[in-house]
N, C-alpha and C positions, 0 to 999 in steps of 0.2 A: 180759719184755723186748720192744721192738719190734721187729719181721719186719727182716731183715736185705733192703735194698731191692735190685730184680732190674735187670737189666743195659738200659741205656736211659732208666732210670726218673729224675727229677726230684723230689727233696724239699724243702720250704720250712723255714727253721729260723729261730727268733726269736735275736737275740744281742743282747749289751749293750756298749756302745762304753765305749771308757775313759770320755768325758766325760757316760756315762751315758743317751744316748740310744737309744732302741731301732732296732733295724733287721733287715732281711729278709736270710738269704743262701740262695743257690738254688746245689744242686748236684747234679753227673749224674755218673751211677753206670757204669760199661761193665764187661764180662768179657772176658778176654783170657788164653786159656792156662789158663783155670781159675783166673785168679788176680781177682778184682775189684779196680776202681781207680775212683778217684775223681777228677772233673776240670772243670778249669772252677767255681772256687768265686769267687761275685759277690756281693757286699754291697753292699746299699745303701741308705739310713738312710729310715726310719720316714717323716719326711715323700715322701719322692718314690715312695711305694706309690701315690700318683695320679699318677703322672705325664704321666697322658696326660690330665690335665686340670692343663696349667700355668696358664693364667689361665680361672678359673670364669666369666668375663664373655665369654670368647671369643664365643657364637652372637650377643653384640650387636653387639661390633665387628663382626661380618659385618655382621646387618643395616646398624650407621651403611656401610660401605665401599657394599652395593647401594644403598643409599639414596641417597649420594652419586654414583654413577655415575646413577641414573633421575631425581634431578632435576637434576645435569649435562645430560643428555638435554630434558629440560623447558624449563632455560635455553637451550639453542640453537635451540631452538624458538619462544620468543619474542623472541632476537636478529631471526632470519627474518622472522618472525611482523611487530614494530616498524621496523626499520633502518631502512626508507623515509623516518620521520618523526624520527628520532636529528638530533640539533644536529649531532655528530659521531659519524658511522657506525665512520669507522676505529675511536675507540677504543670502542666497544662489541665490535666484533671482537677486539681488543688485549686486552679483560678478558675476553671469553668464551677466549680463548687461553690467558690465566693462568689461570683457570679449568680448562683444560682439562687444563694441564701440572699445578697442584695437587692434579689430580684423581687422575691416574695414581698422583703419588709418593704421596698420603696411604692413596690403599688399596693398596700395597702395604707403607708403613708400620704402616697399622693391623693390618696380616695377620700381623705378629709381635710378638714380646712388646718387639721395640727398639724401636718408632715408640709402643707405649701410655705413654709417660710425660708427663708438665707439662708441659716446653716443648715438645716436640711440637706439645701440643691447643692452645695457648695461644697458638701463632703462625698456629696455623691459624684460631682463632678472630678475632685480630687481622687477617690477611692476608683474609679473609671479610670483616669490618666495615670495612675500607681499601678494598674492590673495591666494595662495596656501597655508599659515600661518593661514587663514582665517577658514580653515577647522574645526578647536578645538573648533571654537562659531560658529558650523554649525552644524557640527557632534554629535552624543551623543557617548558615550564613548563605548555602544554595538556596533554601524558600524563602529566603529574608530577599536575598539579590537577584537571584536566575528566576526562579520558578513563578516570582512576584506573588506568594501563598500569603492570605491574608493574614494579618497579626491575631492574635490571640483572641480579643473581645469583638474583631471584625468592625460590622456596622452596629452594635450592641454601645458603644460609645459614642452614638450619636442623642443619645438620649438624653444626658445631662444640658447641652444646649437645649435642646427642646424645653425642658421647664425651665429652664432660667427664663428664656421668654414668655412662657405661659406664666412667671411668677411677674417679674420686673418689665416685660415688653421688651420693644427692638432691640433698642442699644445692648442689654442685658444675653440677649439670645446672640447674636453679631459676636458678643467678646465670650461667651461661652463654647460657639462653634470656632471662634478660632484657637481658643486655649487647646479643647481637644485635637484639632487640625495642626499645630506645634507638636502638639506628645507623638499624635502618629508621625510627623518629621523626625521626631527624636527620635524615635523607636523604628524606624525603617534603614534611616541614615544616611540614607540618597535620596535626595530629591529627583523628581520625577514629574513629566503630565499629566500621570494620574493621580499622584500626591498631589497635584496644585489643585486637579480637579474635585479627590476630596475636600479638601476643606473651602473651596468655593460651595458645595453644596450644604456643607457641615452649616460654614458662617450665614447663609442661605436661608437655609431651614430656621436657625435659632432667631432670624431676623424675621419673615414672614409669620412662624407661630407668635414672636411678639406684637408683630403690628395686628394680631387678631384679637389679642389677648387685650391690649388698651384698646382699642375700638371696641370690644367686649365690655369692658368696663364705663367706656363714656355710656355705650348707648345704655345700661343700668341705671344710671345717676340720670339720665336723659328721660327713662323710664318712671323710673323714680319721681320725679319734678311732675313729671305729666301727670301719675297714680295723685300726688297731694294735691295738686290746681283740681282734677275729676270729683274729689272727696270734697275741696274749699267751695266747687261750683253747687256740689247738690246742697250743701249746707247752706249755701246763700239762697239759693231756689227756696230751701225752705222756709229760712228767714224773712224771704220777701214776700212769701205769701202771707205770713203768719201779718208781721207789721201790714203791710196792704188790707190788713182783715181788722187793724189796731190802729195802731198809730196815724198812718197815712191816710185814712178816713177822720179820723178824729182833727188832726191840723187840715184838712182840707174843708171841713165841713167851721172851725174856726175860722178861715178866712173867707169863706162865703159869706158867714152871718155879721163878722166884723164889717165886710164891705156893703152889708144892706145897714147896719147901725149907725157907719160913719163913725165922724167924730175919732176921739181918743182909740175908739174899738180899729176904727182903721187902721192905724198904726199895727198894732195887734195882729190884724189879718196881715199886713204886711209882712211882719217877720217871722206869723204863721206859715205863709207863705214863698219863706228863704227857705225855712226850715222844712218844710216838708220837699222842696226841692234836693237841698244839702242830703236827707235821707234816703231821696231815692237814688244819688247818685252814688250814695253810701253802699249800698243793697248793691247796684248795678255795676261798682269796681272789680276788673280784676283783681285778681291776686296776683303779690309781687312777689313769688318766690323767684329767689337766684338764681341763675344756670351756673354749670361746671363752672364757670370762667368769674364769678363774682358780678355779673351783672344781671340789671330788674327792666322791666319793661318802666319805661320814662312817662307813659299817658297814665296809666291811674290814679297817683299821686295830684297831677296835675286836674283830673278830672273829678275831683273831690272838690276842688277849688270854685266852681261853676256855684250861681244862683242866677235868679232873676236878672239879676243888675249884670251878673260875669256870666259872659260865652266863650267856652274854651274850646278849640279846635284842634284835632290830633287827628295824625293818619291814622288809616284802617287797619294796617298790620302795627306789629308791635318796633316799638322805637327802644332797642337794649343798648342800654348804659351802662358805667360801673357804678356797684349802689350807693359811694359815697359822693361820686360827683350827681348824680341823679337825685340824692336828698337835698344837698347844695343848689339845684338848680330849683327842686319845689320850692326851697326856703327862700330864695329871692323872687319867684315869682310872687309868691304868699307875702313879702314884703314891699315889694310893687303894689299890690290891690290893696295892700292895709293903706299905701300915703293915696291912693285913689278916695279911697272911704273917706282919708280923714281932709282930705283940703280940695276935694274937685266936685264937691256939694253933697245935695240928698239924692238929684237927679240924674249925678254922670254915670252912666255907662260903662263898661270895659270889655277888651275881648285877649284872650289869651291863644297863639297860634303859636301848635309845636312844628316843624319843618325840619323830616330826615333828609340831609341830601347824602347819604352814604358817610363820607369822613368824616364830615361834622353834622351838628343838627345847630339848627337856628331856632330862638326860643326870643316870642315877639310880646310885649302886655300893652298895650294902647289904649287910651280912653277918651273920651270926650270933652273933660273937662276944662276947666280955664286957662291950663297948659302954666309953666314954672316961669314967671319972669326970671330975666339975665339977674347973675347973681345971685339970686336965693339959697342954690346946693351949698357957694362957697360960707354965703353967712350963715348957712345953718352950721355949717361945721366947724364956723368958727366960735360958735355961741355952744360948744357942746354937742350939737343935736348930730349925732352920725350913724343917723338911718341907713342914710343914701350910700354916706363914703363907707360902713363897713358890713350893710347886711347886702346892699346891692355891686358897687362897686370890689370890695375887697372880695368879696367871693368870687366874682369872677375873673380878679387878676390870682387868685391860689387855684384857680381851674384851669389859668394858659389860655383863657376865650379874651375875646374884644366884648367891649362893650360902647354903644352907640347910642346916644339920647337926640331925639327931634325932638323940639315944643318950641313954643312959641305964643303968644298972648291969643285965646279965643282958637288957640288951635289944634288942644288937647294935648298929650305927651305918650310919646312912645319911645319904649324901652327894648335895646334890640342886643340879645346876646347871641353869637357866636362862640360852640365850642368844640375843638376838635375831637374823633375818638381818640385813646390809648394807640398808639403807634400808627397815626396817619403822617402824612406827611405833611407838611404846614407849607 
């Protein structure tokens, strides 16, 4: 049993919510009077074990926010820098102003998780290509064409691409860098190689800060999965020791004494002895949480399956499947070993072989027994009985696998399914 926890002390417990989700609860232990008490018990569900990484893209939006204040800085520099030569100084001052006031609210919008949403970026993105318009009654037509003086908000409009990709990723960032790469077209009027070459770096930037931004967020949810499997595993450690201290003594010390009484008691010890098998493979299963992509590791499910009589064999790394063809694929193995139990005696055997070969995996149940004479599947299924045709066969013509039967009289029966992954090639 485990060490009864000391006065102070903190322990982490895995629990299951009604709706099935997993979650962490933390509680502290004190002694008082000799009496221990327990207090302060906090749950709180499985996702928010990161929590102190609410948005995975967070260290971008920093960067867009500094970014945004140094070339804020940049632009007032070249307000200074031009004014002398502005059609109209005022509103050049007027826009560096809006600019200025944009600049405060947008980084301290961007610095929470309320300012990172659509409209948000998107009026920012607007409110930037309207300022940036602004240049043609700023400019006189020598610093727009001769002098090549940069436009009003300069490189200060490069920033609304930047969070679009730190919101939505590449694609997002690509069509924000080029929307503003258009306005400075508009607002210049002639095309040029250095116009092209801005907005190659515009479309550039909003594409690179998004591909950081979704690899930011898978590796969270990657994170994520791995924090709940870390909590599922110590939880099971504990479980296994506790039952090992319980149970698994208690059915193992039954089939000992059933098989020194014989008789009826043997029996007994036998299926004391499935059972305490079944348990410990119980204890000893992975956990099947999904990855990003909906699919579970294919051997645990399968490896539940095993007793005395079933040997089940699965490679060493994990075999990921989608979860619902992977339940699919338990449930007909699970119905393969039930028509083993019920027609190939008390004595037959079975082994169960998973096999990744990368596109597909190949899933084998074979046994020993007297093997299906010719005809049998057809007359059972004509009498009703469709085990075969709809728990084994139909599942896996709605999975797109082959399915393969050898037997033979005295030769036992094996069942061989073939199925491919999600987008291999057949």
């Amino acid at each position: 049993m485990p060490s009864p926890p000391e006065p102070g002390e903190r322990r982490t417990f895995l629990r299951s919510a009604e709706d099935g989700h997993l979650g962490v609860s933390q509680r502290t232990f004190t002694r008082q009077d000799g009496v221990r008490k327990e207090h302060s018990v906090r749950k709180l569900p499985a996702e928010r074990v990161t929590k102190a990484i609410d948005d995975p893209a967070t260290p971008l939006w920093r960067g867009a926010i500094a970014l945004r204040i140094v070339t804020f800085l940049f632009a007032a520099a070249n307000v200074i820098t031009n004014q002398s030569d502005y059609i109209r100084p005022w509103l050049a001052w007027t826009t560096l102003g809006v600019m200025a006031l944009w600049s405060v609210f947008t980084s301290r919008a961007y610095s929470t998780t309320w300012g990172r949403r659509w409209s948000l970026v998107l009026i920012d993105l607007a409110l930037t290509c309207g300022l940036m318009s602004l240049s043609q009654l700023i400019m006189s037509d020598h610093q727009l064409l001769g002098l090549n003086v940069p436009l009003i908000t300069t490189i200060w409009a490069c920033v609304p691409a930047v969070a679009l990709g730190a919101l939505a990723g590449p694609a997002a960032g690509f069509g924000g860098g080029l929307t503003v790469g258009l306005f400075t077209y508009l607002s210049k009027g002639v095309p040029s190689l250095d116009l092209l070459r801005d907005i190659v770096l515009l479309a550039g930037a909003g594409m690179v800060v998004g591909m950081a931004s979704a690899t930011a967020r898978r590796s969270a949810v990657l994170l994520a999965q791995a924090l709940r499997a870390e909590a599922a595993t110590a939880e099971r450690e504990r479980l296994a020791r506790s039952i090992h201290d319980s149970v698994l003594q208690v059915l193992a010390r039954v089939r000992k004494r059933g098989l020194e009484v014989g008789g009826e008691a043997a029996e007994l010890a036998q299926l004391a002895g499935e059972q305490e098998v079944a348990l410990r493979n119980l204890v000893a299963a992975a956990p099947t949480d999904s990855t990003v992509d909906g699919e579970i590791d294919l051997r645990p499910g399968l490896q539940l399956l095993a007793t005395p009589k079933i040997q089940v064999s699965t490679p060493a790394t994990q075999v990921m499947f989608a979860a619902g063809a992977a339940g699919e694929l338990t449930s007909l193995v699970r119905e393969a070993l039930s028509n083993v139990d019920k027609h190939a005696g008390d004595d037959a055997r079975a082994w169960v072989l998973l096999e990744d070969l990368g596109e597909e995996i190949v899933l084998s149940v074979r046994d020993d027994g007297p093997g299906i004479p010719d005809g049998r599947i057809a007359s059972a299924a004509a009498e009703g009985r469709m085990g075969i045709e709809k728990s084994i066969k139909g599942r896996v013509e709605s999975l797109g696998g082959t399915l393969e039967l050898q037997t033979g009289p005295g030769e036992g029966t094996e069942w061989e399914v073939r199925v491919f992954r999600k987008g291999a090639a057949r």
